[in-house]
C-alpha positions as MATLAB code, in Angstrom:
seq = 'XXXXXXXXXXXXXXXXXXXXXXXXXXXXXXXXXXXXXXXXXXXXXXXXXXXXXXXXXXXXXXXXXXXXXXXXXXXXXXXXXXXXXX';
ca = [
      73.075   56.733  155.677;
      72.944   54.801  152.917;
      71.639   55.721  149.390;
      68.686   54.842  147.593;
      69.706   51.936  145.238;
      69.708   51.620  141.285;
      66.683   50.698  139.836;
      66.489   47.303  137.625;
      63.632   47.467  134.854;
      64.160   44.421  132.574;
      62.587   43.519  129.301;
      60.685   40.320  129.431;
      63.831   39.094  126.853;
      66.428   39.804  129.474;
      64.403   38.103  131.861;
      63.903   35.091  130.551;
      67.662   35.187  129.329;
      68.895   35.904  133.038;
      66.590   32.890  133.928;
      68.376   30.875  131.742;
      71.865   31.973  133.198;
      70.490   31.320  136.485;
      69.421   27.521  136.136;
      71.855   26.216  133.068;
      74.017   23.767  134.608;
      76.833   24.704  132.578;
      77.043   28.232  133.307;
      79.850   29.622  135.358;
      79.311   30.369  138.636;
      79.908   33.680  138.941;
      77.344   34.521  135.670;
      74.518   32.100  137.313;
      75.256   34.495  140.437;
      75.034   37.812  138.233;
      71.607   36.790  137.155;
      70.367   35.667  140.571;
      71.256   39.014  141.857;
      69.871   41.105  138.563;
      66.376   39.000  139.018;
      66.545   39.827  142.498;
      66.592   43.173  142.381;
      63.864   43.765  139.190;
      61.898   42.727  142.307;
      62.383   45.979  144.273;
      64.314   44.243  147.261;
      67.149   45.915  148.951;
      70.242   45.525  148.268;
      70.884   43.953  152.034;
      67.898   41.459  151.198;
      69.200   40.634  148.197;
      72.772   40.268  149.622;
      71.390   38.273  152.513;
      69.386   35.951  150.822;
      71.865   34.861  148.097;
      74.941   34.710  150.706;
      77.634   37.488  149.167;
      78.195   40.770  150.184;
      76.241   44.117  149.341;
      79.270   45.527  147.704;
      78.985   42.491  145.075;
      74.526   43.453  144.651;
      75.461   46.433  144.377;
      77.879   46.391  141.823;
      76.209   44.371  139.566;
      72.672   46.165  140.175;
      74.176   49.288  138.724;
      76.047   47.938  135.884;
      73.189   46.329  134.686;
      71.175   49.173  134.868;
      73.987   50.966  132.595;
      74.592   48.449  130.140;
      72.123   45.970  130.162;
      73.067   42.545  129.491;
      76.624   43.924  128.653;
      77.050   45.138  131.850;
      76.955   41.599  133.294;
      80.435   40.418  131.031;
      83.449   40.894  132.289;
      85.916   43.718  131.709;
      89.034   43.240  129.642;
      91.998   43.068  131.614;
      95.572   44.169  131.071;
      97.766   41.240  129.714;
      98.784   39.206  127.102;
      96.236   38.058  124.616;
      95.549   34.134  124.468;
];
């Protein structure tokens, strides 16, 4: 049985910020999908609904629902990875 999922409270800043992300043409991808999923979820939907309704996988909502609930707006950058700098 699953658990019950992370809560996502956002400030009215970080909402209008993820709804930027989420409809700027020249934002990657993968950060336009971050927000979708982050403003999806201050909503109260499951993570299946969520999951469901934006195509990708519950692993991915879920992921991203709890590190934005940890970190905020930080939690939606990428982590550094091992390598050499650029």
């Amino acid at each position: 049985m699953a658990g019950k999922a992370t809560p996502v409270i956002l400030t009215e800043q970080e909402q209008n910020e993820l709804e930027v992300w989420g409809r700027k043409p020249t934002m990657e991808r993968r950060f336009a999908a971050r927000a979708h999923i982050v403003l999806e979820a201050a909503t109260e939907k499951t993570t299946q609904d969520i999951a469901l309704s934006l195509k990708v996988r519950r692993g991915m909502v879920s992921k991203w629902r709890v590190r934005f609930a940890r970190q905020h707006m930080d939690g939606l950058m990428d982590k550094p990875r091992r390598g050499a700098k650029v």
